[in-house]
Structure formats: structure tokens, C-alpha cells
Backbone as CSV, one residue per row, in Angstrom:
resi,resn,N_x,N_y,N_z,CA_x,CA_y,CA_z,C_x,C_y,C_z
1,UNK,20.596,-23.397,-65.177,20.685,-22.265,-64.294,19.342,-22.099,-63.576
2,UNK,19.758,-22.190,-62.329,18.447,-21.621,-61.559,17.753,-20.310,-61.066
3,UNK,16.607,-19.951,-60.896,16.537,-18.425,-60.698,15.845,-18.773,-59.517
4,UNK,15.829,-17.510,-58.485,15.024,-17.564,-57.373,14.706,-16.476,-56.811
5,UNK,13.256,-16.785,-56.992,12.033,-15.457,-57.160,11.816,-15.071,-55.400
6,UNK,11.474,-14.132,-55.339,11.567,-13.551,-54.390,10.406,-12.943,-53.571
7,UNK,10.474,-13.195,-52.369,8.354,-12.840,-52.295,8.413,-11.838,-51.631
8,UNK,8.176,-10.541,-51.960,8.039,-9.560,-51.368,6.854,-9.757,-50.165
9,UNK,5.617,-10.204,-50.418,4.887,-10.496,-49.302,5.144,-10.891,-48.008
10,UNK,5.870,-11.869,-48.260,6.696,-13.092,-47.097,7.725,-12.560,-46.121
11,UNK,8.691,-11.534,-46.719,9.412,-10.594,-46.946,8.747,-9.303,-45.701
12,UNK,7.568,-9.022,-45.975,6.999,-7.687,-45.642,6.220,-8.692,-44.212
13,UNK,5.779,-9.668,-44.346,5.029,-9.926,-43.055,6.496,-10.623,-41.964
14,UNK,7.133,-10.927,-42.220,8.810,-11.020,-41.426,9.021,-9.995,-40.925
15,UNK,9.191,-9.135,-41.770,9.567,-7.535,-41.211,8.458,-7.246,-40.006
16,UNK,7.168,-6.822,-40.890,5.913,-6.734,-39.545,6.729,-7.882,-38.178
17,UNK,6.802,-9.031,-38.599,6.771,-10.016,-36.817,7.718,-9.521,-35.983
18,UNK,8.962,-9.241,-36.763,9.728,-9.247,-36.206,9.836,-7.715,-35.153
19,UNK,9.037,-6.607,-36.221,8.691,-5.582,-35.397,8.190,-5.505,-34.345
20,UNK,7.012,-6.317,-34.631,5.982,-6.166,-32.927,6.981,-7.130,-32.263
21,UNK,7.664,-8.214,-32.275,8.235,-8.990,-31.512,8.907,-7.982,-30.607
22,UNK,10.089,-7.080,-31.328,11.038,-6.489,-30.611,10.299,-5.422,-29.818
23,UNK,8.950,-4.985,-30.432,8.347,-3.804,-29.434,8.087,-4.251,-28.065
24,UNK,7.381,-5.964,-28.466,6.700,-6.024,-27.444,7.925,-6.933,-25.920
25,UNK,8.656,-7.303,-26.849,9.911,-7.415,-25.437,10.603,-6.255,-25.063
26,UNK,10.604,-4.903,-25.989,11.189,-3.929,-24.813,10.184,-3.150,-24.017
27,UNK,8.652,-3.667,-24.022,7.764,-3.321,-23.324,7.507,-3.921,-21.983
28,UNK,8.195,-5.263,-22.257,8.292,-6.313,-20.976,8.923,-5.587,-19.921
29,UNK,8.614,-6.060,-18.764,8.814,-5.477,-17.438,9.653,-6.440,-16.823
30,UNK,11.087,-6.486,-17.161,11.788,-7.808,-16.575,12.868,-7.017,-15.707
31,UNK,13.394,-5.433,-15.628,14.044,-4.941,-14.807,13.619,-4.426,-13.536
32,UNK,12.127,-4.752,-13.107,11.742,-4.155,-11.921,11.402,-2.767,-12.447
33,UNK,11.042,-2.304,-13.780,10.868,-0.792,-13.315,9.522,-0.748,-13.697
34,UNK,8.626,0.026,-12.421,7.599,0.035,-12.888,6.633,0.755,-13.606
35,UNK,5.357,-0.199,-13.639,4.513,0.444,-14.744,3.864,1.444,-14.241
36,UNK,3.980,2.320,-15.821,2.993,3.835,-15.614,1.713,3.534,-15.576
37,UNK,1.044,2.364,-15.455,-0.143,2.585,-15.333,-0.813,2.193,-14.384
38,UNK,-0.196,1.969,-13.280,-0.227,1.210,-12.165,-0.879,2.696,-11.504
39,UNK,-2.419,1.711,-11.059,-2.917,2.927,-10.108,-2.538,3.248,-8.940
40,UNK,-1.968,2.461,-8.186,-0.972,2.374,-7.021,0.336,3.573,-7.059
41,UNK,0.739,3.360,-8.366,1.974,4.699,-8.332,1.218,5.651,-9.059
42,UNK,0.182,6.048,-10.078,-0.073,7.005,-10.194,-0.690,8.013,-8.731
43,UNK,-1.034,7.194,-7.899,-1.851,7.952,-6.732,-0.654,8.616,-5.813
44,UNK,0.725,7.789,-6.817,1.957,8.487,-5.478,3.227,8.815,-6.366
45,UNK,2.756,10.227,-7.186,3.648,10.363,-8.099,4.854,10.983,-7.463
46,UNK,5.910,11.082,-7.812,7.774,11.660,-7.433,7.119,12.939,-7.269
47,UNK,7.382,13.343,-5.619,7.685,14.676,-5.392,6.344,14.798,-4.213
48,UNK,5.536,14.046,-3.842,4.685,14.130,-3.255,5.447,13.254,-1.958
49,UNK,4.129,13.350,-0.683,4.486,12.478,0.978,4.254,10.990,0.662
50,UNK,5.080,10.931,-0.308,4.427,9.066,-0.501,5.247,8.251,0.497
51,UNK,5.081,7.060,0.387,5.700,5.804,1.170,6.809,5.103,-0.392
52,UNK,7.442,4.800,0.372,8.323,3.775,-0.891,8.636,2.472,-0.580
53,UNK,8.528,1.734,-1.525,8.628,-0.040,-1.396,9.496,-0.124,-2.273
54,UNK,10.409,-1.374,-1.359,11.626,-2.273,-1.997,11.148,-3.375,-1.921
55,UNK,11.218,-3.890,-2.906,11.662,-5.599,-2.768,12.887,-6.205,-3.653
56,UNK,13.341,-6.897,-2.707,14.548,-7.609,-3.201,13.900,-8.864,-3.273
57,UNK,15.378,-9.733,-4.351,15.099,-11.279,-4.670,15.801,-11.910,-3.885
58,UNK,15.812,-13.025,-2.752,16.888,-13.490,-2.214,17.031,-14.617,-3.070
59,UNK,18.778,-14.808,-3.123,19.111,-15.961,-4.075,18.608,-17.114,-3.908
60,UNK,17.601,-17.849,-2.691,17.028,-18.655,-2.850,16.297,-18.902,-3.658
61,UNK,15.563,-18.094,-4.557,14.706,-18.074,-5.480,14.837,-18.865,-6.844
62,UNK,16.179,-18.902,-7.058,17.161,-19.697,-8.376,17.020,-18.752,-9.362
63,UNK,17.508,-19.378,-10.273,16.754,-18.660,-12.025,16.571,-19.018,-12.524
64,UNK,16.014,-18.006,-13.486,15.131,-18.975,-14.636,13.386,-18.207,-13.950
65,UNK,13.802,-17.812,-13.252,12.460,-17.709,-12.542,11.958,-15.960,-12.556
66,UNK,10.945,-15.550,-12.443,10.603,-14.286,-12.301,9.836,-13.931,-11.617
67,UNK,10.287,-12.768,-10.491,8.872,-12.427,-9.330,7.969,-11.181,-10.133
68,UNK,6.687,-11.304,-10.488,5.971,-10.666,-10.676,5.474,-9.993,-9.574
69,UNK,5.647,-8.955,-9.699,5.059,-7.982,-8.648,3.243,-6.914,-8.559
70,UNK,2.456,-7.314,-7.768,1.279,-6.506,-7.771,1.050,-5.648,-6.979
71,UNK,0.260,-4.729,-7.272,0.002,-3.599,-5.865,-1.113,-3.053,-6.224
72,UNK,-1.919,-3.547,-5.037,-3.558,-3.402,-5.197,-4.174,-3.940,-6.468
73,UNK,-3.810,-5.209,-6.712,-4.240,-5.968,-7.901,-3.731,-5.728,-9.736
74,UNK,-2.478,-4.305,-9.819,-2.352,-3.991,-10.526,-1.084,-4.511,-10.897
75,UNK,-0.486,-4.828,-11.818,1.101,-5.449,-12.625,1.275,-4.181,-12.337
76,UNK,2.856,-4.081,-11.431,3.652,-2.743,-11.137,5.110,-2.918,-11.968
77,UNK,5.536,-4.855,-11.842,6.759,-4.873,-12.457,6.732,-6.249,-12.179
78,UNK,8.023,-7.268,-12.832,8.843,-8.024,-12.903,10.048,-7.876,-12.749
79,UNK,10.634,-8.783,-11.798,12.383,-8.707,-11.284,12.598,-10.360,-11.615
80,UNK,13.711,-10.104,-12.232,14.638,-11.338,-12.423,15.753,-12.016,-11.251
81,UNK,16.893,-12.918,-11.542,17.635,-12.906,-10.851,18.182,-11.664,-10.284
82,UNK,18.814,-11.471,-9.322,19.872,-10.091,-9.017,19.286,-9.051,-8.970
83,UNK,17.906,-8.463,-9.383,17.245,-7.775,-9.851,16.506,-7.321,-8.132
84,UNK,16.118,-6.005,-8.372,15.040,-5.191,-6.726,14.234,-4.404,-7.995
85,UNK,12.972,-4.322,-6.637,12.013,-3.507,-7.388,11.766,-2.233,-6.562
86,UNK,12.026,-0.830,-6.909,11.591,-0.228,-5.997,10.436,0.758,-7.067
87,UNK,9.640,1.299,-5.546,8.400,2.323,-6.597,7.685,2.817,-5.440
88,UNK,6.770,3.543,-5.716,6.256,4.679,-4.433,4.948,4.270,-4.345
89,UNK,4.561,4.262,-2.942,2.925,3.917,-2.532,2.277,5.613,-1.960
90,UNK,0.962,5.898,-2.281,0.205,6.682,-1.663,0.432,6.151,-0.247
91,UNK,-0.100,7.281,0.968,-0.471,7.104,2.172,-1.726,5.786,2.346
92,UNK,-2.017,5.451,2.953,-2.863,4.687,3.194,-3.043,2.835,3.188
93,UNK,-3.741,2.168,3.052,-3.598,0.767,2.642,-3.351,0.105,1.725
94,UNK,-2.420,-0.714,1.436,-2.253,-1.544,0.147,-2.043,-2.732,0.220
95,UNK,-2.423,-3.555,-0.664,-2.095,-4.805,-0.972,-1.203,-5.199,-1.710
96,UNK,0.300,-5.889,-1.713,1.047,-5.843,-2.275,0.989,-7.266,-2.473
97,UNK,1.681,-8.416,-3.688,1.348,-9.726,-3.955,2.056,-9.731,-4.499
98,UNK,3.117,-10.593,-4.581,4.095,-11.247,-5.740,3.400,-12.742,-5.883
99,UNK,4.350,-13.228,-7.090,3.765,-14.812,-7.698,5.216,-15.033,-8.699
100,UNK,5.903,-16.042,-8.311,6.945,-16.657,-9.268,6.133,-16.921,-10.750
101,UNK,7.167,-17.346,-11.498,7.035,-17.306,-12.898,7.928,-17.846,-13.747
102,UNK,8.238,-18.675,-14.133,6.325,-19.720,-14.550,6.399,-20.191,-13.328
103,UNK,5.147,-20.095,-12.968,4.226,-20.763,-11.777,4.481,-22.383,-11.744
104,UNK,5.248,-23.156,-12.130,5.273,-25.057,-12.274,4.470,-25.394,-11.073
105,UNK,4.510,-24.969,-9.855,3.928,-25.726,-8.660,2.524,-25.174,-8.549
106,UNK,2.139,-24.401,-9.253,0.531,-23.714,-9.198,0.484,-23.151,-7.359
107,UNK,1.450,-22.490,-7.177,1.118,-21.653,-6.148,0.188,-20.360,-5.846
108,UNK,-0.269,-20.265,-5.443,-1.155,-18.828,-4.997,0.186,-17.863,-5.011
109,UNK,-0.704,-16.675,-4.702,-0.001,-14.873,-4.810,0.268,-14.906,-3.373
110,UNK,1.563,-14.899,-2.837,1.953,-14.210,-1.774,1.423,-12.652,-1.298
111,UNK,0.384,-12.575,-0.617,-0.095,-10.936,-0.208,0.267,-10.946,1.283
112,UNK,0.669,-9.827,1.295,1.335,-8.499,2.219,0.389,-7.314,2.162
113,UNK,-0.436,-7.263,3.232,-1.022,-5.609,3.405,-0.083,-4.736,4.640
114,UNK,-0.007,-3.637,3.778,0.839,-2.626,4.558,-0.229,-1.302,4.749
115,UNK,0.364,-0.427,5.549,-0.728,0.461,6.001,0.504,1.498,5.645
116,UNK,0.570,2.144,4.450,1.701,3.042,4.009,1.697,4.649,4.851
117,UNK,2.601,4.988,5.453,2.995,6.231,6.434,3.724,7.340,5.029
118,UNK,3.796,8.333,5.060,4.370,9.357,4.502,5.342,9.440,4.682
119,UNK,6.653,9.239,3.508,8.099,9.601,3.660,8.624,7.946,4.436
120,UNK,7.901,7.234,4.778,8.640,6.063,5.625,8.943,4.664,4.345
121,UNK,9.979,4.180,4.250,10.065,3.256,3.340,9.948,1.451,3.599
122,UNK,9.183,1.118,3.054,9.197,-0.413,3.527,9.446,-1.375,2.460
123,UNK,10.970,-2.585,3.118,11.608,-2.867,2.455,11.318,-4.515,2.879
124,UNK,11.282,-5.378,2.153,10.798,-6.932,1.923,11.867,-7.546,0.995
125,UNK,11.910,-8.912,1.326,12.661,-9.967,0.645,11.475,-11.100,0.604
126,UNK,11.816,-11.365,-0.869,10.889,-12.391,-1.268,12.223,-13.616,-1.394
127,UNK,11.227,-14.638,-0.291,12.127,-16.033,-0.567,11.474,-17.003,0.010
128,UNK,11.876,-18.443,-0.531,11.430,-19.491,-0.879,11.571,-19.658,1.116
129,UNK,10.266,-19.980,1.405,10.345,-20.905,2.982,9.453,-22.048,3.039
130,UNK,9.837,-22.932,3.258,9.814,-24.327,2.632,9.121,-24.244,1.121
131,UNK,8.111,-24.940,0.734,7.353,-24.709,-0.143,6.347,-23.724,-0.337
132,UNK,6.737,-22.714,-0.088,6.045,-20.938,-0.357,7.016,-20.300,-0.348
133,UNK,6.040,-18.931,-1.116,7.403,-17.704,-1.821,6.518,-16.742,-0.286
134,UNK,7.802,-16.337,0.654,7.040,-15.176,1.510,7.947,-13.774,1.387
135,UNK,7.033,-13.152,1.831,7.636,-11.665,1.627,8.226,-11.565,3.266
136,UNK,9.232,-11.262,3.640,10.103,-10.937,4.893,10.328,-9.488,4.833
């Protein structure tokens, strides 16, 4: 007869991985919604004369792939296939930059400066034109 001992240790650090694992993928930003810490939307919180930005994915993009989205150098969000990102800009200038993901071709950040108006919304499609991702 065999017995089989049981490791509570082994046991307890599984539990721990598996915890932070699941925290840290529902922390991931893969629906486009963006981050609270983005100084870009804190400067243009809901309810103020902000500007608002869309971006859509055009299906050229394929899948498997993910547009990371920046604004003024800050991670605002990630959109997947099928997926738009929308979120609010202060008045004034911004730099907006997407970058596919994973990067395989080592492309640079697509940047877009916009000069954001109050209440006016500006809406972009990110898609593949020849070998670059451009914002339209």
C-alpha cells in the first residue's frame, strides 16, 4: 500500500501564483478601457469641455495582434480584434501613438498630434498601409 504525503507548502505557493496570475490578467487592458492613471484623461475627467477620441481597429490589422494605445507618452489602453477605444482629451495638444503587439517587424509608434477643441470628437482608424500601422 502506498501513501501520499502531501505538501502543504507547494500547495500554498500554487495558490499564491495562481492568485497574482488571475489579478494581474484582469488588470490587463485588452478591452480598450482606459487607464485611470493616464495623465491625459485625468486632465479631462467626465463632465468637464473635454475633446473625445475614438479609435477603431480596421480588420486589416488580423489577429492575434494588439493595438496599444498612448497619449502623451502614457499607456491609456489596449484593443484587440473587433475592439474601439474611446476616452476623453483635455483642450489643448496631444500626442497620441499606437504600436501593434507583439511588435515581430520592430516597427516604430505611429504618432498623431491633434490640437484638441472642447466638446469636438476626433475619430481615427488604425490600419495596416503597406508596411506601416497609420492612424486615418
Amino acid at each position: 500500500m502506498t501513501t501520499k504525503k502531501f505538501n502543504y507548502q507547494g500547495c500554498t505557493l500554487l495558490v499564491a501564483a495562481l492568485t497574482l496570475a488571475c489579478v494581474g490578467f484582469s488588470n490587463y487592458k485588452t478591452q480598450g478601457i482606459p487607464s485611470h492613471n493616464s495623465a491625459a484623461l485625468m486632465a479631462a475627467p467626465a463632465g468637464t469641455n473635454a475633446g473625445h477620441l475614438i479609435i477603431r481597429r480596421a480588420a486589416n490589422l488580423g489577429t492575434g495582434l494588439f493595438l496599444d494605445i498612448d497619449i502623451d507618452g502614457a499607456s491609456v489602453g489596449s484593443i484587440g480584434p473587433g475592439k474601439t477605444y474611446r476616452g476623453t482629451l483635455s483642450p489643448g495638444q496631444h500626442v497620441v501613438s499606437v504600436l501593434l503587439r507583439p511588435n515581430r517587424l520592430n516597427l516604430p509608434r505611429t504618432q498623431k498630434t491633434l490640437t484638441v477643441e472642447s466638446g469636438r470628437t476626433y475619430t481615427f482608424t488604425a490600419m495596416w498601409q503597406g508596411q506601416t500601422v497609420v492612424l486615418r
